[in-house]
C-alpha positions as CSV (number, residue, x, y, z in Angstrom):
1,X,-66.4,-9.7,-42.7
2,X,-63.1,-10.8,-40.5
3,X,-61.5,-7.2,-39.9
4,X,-58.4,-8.4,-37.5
5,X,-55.0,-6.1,-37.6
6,X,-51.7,-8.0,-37.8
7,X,-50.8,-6.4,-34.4
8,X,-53.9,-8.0,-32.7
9,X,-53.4,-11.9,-34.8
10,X,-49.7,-11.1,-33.1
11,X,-51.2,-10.5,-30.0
12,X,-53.8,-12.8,-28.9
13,X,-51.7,-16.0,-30.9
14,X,-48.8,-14.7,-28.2
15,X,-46.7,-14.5,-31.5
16,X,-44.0,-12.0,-32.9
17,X,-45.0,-10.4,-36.3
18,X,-41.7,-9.9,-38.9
19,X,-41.7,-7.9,-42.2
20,X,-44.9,-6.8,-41.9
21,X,-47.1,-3.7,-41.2
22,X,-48.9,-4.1,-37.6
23,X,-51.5,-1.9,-39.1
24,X,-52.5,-4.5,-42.5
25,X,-55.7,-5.8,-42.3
26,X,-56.5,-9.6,-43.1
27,X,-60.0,-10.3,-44.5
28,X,-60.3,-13.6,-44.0
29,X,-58.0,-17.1,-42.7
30,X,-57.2,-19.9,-44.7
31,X,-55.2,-23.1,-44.4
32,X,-55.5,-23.5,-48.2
33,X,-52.7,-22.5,-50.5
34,X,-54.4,-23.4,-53.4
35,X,-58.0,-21.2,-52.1
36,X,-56.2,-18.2,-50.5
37,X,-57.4,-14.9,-51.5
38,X,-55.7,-11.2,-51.5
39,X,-55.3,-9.8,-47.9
40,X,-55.9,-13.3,-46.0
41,X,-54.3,-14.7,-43.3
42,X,-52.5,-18.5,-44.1
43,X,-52.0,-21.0,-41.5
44,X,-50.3,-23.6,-42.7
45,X,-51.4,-26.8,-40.5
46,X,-49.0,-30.7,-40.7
47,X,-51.1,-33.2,-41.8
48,X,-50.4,-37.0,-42.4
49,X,-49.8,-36.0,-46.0
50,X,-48.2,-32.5,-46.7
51,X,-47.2,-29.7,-44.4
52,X,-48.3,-26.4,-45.2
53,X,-45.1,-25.1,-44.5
54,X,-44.5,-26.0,-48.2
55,X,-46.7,-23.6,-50.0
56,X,-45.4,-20.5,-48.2
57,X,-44.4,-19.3,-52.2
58,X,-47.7,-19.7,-53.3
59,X,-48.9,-17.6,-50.5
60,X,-46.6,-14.6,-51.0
61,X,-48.0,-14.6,-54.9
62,X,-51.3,-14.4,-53.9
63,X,-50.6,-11.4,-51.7
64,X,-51.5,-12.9,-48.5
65,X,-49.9,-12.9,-44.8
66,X,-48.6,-16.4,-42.5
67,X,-48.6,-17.6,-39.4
68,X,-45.3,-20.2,-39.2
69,X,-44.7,-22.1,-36.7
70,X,-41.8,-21.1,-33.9
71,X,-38.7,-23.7,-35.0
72,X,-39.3,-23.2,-39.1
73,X,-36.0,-22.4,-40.7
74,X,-36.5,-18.1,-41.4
75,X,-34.2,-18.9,-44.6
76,X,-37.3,-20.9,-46.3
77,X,-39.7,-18.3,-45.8
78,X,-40.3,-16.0,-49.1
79,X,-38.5,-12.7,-49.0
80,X,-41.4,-10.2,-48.5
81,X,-43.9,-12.6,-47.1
82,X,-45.3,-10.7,-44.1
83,X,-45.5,-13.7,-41.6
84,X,-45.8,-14.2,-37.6
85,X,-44.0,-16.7,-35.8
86,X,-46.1,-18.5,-32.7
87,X,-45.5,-21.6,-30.9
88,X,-48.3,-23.7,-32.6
89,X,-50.2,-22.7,-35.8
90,X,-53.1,-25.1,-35.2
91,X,-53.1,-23.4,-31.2
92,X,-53.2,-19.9,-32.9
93,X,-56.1,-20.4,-35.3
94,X,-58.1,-21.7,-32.1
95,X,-56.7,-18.5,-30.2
96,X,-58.0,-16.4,-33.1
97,X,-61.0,-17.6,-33.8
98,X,-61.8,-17.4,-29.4
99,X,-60.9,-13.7,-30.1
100,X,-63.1,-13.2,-32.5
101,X,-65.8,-14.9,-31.3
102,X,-65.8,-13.0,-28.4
103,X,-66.6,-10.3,-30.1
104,X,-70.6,-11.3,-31.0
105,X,-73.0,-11.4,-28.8
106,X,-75.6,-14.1,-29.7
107,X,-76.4,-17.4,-28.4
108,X,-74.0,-19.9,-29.5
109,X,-75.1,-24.1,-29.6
110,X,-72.1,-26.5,-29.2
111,X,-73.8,-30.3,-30.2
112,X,-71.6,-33.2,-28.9
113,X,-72.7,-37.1,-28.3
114,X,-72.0,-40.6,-30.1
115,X,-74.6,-40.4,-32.7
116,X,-76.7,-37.8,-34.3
117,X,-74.7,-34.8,-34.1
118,X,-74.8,-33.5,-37.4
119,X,-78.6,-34.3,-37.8
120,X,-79.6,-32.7,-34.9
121,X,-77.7,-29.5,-36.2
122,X,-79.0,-29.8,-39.3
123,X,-82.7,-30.0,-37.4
124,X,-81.5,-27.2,-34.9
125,X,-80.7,-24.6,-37.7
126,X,-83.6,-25.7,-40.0
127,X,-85.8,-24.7,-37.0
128,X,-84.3,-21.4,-36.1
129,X,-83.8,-20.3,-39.7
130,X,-87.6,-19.7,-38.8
131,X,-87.0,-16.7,-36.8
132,X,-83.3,-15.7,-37.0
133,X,-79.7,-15.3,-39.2
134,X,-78.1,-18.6,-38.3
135,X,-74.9,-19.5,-39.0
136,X,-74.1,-23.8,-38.9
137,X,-70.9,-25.4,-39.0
138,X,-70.9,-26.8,-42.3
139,X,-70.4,-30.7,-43.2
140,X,-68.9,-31.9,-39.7
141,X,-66.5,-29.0,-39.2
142,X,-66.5,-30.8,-35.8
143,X,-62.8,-30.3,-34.9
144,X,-59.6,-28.4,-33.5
145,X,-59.6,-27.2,-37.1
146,X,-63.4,-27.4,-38.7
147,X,-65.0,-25.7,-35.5
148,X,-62.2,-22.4,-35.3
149,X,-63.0,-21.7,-39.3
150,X,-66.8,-21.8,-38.4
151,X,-66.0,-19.0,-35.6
152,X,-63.8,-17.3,-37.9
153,X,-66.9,-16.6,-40.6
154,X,-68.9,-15.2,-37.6
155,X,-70.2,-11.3,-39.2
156,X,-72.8,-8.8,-38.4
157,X,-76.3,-9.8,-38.6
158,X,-75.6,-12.9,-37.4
159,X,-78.4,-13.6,-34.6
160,X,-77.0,-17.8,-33.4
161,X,-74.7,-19.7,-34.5
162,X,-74.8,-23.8,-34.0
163,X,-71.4,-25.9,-33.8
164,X,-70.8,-29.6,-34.0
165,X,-68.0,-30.9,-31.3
166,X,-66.6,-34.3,-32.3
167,X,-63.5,-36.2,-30.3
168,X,-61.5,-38.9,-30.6
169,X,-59.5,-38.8,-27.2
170,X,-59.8,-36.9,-24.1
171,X,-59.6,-32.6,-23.5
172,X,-60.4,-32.1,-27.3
173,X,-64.3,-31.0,-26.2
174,X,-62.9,-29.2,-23.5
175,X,-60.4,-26.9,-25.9
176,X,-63.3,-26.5,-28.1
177,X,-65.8,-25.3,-25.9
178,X,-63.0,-22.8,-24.5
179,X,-62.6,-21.8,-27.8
180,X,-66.3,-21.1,-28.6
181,X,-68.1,-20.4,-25.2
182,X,-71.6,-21.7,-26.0
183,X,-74.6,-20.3,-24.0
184,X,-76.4,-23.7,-25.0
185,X,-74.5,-27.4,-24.5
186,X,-76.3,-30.2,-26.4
187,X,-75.2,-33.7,-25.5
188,X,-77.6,-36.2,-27.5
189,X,-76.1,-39.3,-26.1
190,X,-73.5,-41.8,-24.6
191,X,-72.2,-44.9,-26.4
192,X,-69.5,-46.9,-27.2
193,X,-67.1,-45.0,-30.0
194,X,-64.3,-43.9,-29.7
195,X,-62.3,-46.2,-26.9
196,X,-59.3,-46.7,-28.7
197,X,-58.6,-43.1,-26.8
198,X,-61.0,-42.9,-24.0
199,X,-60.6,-46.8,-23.0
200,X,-64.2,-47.7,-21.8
201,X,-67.4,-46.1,-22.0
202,X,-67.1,-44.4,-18.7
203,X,-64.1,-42.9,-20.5
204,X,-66.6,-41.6,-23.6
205,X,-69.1,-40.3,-20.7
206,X,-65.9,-38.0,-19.3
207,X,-64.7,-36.8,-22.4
208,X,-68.4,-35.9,-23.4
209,X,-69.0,-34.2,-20.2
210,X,-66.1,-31.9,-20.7
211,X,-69.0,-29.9,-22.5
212,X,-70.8,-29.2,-19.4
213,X,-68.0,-28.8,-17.3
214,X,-66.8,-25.5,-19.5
215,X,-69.7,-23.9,-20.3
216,X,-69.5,-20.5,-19.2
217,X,-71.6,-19.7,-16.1
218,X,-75.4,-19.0,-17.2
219,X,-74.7,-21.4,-20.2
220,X,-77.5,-24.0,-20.6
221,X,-77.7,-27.8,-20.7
222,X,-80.0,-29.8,-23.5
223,X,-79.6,-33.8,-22.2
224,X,-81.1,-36.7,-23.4
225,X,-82.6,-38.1,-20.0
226,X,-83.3,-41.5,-21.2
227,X,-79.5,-42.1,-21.2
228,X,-78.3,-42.6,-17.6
229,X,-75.3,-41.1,-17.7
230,X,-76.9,-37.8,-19.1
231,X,-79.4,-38.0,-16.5
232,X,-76.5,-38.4,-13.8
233,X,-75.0,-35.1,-15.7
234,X,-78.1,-33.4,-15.5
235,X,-78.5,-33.9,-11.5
236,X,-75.0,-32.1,-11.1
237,X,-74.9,-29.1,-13.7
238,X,-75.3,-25.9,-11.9
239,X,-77.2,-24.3,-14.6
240,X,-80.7,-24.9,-16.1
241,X,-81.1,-27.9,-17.5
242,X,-83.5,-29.1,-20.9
243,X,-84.2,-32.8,-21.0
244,X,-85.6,-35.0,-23.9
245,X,-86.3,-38.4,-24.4
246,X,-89.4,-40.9,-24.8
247,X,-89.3,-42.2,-20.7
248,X,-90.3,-41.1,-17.7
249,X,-87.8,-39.6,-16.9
250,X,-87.8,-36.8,-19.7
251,X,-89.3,-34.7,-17.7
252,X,-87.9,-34.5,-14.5
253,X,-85.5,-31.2,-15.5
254,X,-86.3,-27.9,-14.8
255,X,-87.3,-28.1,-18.6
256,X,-88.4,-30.7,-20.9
257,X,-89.8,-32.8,-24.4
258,X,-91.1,-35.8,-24.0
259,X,-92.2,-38.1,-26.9
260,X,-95.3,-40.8,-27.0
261,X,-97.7,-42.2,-29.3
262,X,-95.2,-43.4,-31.4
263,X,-96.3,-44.4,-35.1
264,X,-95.0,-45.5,-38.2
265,X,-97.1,-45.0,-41.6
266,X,-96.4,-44.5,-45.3
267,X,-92.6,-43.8,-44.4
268,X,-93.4,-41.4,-41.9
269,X,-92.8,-41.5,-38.3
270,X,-95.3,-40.1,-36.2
271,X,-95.3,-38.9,-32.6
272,X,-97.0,-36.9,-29.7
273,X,-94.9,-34.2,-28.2
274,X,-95.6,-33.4,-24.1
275,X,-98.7,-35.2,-24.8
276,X,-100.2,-32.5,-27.0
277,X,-98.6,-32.1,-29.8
278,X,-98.1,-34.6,-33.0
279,X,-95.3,-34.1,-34.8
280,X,-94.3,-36.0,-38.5
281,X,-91.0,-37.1,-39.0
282,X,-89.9,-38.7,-42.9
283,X,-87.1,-40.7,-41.6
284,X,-86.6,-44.1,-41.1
285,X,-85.3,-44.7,-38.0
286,X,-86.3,-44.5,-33.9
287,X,-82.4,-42.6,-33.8
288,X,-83.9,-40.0,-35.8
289,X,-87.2,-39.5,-33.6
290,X,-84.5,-38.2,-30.6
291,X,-82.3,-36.2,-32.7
292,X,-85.5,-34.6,-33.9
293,X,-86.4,-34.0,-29.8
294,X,-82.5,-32.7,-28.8
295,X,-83.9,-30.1,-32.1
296,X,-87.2,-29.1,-30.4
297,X,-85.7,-29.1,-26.8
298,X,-82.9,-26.7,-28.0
299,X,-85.0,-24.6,-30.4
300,X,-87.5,-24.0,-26.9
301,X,-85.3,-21.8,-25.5
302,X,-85.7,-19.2,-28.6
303,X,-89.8,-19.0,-28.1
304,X,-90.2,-20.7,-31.8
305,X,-94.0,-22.0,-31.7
306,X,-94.3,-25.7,-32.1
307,X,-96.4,-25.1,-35.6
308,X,-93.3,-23.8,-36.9
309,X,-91.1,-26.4,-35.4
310,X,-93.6,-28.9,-37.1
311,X,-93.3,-27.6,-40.3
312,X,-89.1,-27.6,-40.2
313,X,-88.6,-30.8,-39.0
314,X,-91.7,-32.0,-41.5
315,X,-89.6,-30.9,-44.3
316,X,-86.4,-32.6,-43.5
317,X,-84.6,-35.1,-45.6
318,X,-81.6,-37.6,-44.4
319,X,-78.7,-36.2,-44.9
320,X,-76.1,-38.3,-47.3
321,X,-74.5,-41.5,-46.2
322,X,-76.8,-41.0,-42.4
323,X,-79.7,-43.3,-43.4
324,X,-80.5,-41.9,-46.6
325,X,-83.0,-44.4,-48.5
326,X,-82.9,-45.0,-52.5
327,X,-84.0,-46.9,-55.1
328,X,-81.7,-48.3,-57.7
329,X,-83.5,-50.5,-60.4
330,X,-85.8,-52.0,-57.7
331,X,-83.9,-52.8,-54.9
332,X,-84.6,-50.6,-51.8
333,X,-81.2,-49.0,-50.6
334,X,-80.2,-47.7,-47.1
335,X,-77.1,-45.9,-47.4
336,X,-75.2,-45.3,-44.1
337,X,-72.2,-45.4,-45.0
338,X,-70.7,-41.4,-43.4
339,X,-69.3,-43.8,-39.9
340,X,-69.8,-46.3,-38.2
341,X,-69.9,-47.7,-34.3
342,X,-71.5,-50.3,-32.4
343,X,-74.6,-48.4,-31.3
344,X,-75.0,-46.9,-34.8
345,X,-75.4,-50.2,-36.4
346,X,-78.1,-51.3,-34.6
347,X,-80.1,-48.2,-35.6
348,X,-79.3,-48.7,-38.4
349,X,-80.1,-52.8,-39.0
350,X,-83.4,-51.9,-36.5
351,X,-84.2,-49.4,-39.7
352,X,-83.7,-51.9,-42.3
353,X,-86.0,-54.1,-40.8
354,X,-88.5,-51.2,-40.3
355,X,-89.2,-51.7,-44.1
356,X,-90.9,-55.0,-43.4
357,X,-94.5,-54.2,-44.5
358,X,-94.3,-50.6,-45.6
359,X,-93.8,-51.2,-49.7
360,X,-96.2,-53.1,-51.4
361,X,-94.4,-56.6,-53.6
362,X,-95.3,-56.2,-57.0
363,X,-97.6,-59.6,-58.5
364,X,-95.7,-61.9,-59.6
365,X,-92.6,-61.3,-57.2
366,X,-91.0,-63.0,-54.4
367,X,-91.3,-61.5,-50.9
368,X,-88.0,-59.5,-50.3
369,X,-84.8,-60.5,-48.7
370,X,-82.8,-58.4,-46.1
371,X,-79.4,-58.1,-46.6
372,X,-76.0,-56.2,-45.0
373,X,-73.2,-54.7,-46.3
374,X,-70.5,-54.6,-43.4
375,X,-67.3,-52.8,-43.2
376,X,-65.4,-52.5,-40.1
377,X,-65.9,-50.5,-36.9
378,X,-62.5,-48.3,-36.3
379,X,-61.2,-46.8,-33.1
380,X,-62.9,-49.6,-31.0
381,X,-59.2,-50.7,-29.2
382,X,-59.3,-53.5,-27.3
383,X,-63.1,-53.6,-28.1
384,X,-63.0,-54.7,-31.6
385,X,-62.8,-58.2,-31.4
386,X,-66.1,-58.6,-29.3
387,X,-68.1,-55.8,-30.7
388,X,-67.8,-57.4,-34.3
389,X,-68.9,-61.0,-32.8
390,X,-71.7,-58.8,-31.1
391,X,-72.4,-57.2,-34.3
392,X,-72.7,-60.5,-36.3
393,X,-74.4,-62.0,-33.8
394,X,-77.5,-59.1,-33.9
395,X,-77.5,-59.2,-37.2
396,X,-78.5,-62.8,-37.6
397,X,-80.8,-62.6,-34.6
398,X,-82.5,-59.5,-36.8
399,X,-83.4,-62.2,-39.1
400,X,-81.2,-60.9,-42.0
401,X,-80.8,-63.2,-45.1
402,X,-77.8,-62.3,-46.6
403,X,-74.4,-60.7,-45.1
404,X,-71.5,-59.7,-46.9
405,X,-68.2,-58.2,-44.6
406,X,-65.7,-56.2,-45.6
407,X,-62.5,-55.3,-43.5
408,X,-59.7,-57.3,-41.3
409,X,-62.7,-57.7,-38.9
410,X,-65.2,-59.8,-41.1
411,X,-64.0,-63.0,-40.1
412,X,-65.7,-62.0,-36.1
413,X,-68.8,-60.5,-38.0
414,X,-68.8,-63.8,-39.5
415,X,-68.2,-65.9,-36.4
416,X,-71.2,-64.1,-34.5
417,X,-73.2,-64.6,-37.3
418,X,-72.5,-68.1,-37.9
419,X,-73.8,-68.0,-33.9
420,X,-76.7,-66.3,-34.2
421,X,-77.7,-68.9,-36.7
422,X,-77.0,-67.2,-40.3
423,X,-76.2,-69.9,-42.8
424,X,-73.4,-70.4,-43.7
425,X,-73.7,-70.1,-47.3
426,X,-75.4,-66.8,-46.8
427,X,-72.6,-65.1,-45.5
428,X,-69.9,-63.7,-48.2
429,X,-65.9,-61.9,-46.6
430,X,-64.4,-59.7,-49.3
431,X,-61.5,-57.5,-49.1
432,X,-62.9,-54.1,-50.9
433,X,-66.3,-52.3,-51.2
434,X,-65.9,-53.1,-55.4
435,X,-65.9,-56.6,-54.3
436,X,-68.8,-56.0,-52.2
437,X,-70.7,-54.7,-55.3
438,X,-70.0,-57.5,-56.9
439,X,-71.6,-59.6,-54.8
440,X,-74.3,-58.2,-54.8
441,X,-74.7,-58.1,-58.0
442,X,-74.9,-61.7,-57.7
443,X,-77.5,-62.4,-55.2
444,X,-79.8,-59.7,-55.5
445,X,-83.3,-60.0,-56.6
446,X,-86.0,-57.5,-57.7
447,X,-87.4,-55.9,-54.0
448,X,-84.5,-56.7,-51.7
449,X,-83.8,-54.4,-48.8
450,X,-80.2,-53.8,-48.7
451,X,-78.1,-51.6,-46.0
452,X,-74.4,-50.5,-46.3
453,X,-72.8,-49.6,-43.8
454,X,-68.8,-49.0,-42.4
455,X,-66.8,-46.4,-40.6
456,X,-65.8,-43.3,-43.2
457,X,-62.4,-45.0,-43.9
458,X,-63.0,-48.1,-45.4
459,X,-64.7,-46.0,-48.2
460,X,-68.1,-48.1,-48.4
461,X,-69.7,-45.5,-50.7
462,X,-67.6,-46.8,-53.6
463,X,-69.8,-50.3,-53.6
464,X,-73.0,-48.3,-54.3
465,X,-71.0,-45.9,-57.0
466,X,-70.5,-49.7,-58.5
467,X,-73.6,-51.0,-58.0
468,X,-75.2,-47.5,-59.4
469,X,-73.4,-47.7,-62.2
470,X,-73.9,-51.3,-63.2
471,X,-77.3,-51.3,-62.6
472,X,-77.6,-48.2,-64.5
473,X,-76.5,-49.7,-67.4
474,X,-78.8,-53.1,-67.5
């Protein structure tokens, strides 16, 4: 349990404490008003909605201490509310939770990349829950927010603890792997998200690499040597370096998992691992096959046996909206809809088409049809416009029967489609995900394979909740 003095919160946010006894004890950190329990600390954070500033009352009844931020009028804060005034309250929940984590010594995983982040922490901890106490960042607690509150439930008898870094602009990764101080750095890949703030994809290869470049000395490196930029990563890190990756090249660290033999049967994907030894994998998609080896490449370094790694990964489902395959009244679902980006989609369409072959038609029923659901690709910048041609454009070429856009970018999913040699009459350009639904409810027959897919704010889940429901109902 989080034992921390209001002297020492004081301290290490370089904050003054007022009405308050240095001595107290807080039990625990929240920036919920409405969650807060007895003895905890509060730190109210500004969103784009509320600021927490505004629930300093609620606080106070529930017996709990603050953290307010320097320039907050003193007149609005509740008589008797112990409460400690720092520069920044988001700045002082990262300086607390780096104070805390200091105080554990066990091997800490920080996971950054494009893609696959969350899976391979989900695979990471599945493996060492094997052997050891793991403590995971829950959801995609991958922030200047998320990845503080996972320090901050750090206790005794925890033996590793696995993080998720995400970004969306440059020196976030670097603040965060300040904060934590990993001993291993995963990085599962380089692509094109994110350039709104890092311009280009050498700007997404910097602000990935600000992993490596603050590890603390003795840290480790896990890199995915089939991407080139990694590889180029790998050659300068001054520590040791794990590779992974299906090529050649996967093996040419001081360390390394390398992937061949590559099969697909009965909804399983098969592989051989260094040569020796075959692994089976129930996902869908190639994507999945290297978050699977950043897992086993990581979980190497903790002397876990490759029959217990086996029997982890073998019993692995895909998480929800990240590829997760369903049935609803006969036609074959692939939900993707947690994000979205431009190298994510073609996993994801490449999966799709993966289904040719591997379920049986019923008598008496036409072959299936493929069909797309597409929302837009945020955070793209001055990418946008051509990445959505690009994306329509693969999508015809992926032989898809049927697309439906969604999003002030359908009309250049459309356009590349249109190119790529879709029909016309094929392709559909709605406004909402329940028009989506719709839609599909039109054109959909027995056996169709259908993917949804769209960054997390366009909402894309609600078109299956629609399409679940009407369905249901028949």
């Amino acid at each position: 349990m989080l034992q921390l003095t209001l002297e020492e919160i004081a301290r290490v946010s370089s904050g003054r404490l007022f009405h308050g006894n240095p001595q107290k004890k807080i039990k625990g950190v929240s920036i919920d008003s409405r969650t807060i329990k007895p003895q905890e600390l509060f730190i109210p954070l500004k969103g784009g909605h509320t600021d927490g500033h505004k629930f300093l009352r609620e606080v106070k009844k529930r017996n709990a201490a603050a953290l307010v931020r320097k320039n907050f009028p003193q007149s609005y804060i509740p008589v008797g509310l112990p409460f400690i005034r720092v520069q920044s309250p988001l700045h002082a929940l990262g300086d607390i939770a780096n104070y805390h984590r200091q105080k554990f010594q066990l091997p800490v995983i920080a996971i950054t990349g494009s893609c696959g982040k969350t899976t391979v922490k989900e695979m990471t901890a599945r493996i060492l829950a094997c052997k050891f106490r793991v403590l995971k960042a829950e959801g995609n607690f991958n922030n200047e927010i998320g990845l503080p509150l996972t320090l901050l439930r750090l206790k005794k008898g925890d033996e590793a603890a696995i993080l998720e870094m995400g970004m969306s602009s440059p020196g976030e990764i670097a603040y965060l792997t300040r904060i934590s101080r990993p001993s291993i750095g995963v990085i599962t890949n380089i692509n094109p998200v994110h350039l709104e703030g890092c311009g280009n994809l050498d700007g997404v290869s910097k602000a990935k690499e600000e992993l490596l470049l603050n590890l603390p000395e003795g840290a480790k490196a896990v890199l995915n040597y089939d991407d080139v930029r990694l590889r180029r990563m790998g050659c300068k890190f001054p520590g040791e370096v794990i590779s992974f990756g299906t090529g050649k090249k996967a093996g040419v660290a001081w360390r390394g998992v390398r992937a061949d033999g590559i099969r697909y049967k009965k909804g399983l994907m098969s592989f051989r691992l260094n040569g020796k030894e075959r692994f089976d994998l129930p996902f869908l998609s190639r994507a999945n096959l290297y978050n699977a080896l950043a897992a086993i490449a990581t979980a190497s370094l903790f002397n876990i046996s490759f029959a217990r790694m086996r029997h982890a990964l073998k019993s692995m489902r895909s998480l929800p909206q990240r590829l997760a395959m369903s049935e609803i009244h006969n036609l074959k679902i692939i939900d993707d809809t947690y994000n979205a980006n431009p190298a994510s989609y073609r996993v994801a369409i490449d999966a799709l088409k993966s289904l040719e072959g591997r379920f049986g038609t019923p008598k008496g029923m036409a072959s299936p049809r493929y069909i797309v659901v597409a929302g837009d690709m945020l955070e793209l910048g001055d990418a946008s416009s051509r990445e959505h041609f690009n994306l329509g454009y693969y999508i015809a070429k992926m032989g898809i029967d049927f697309l439906v856009t969604i999003g002030k970018w359908g009309k250049k999913v459309r356009e590349g489609a249109e190119r790529g040699g879709l029909k016309k009459d094929h392709i559909f350009s709605v406004s909402s995900p329940e028009e989506a639904a719709r839609i599909i409810l039109n054109i959909a027959k027995p056996c169709d394979r259908i993917l949804f897919k769209a960054s997390r704010k366009i909402g894309l889940e609600r078109a299956l909740n629609v399409l679940s429901s009407s369905l249901s109902s028949l």
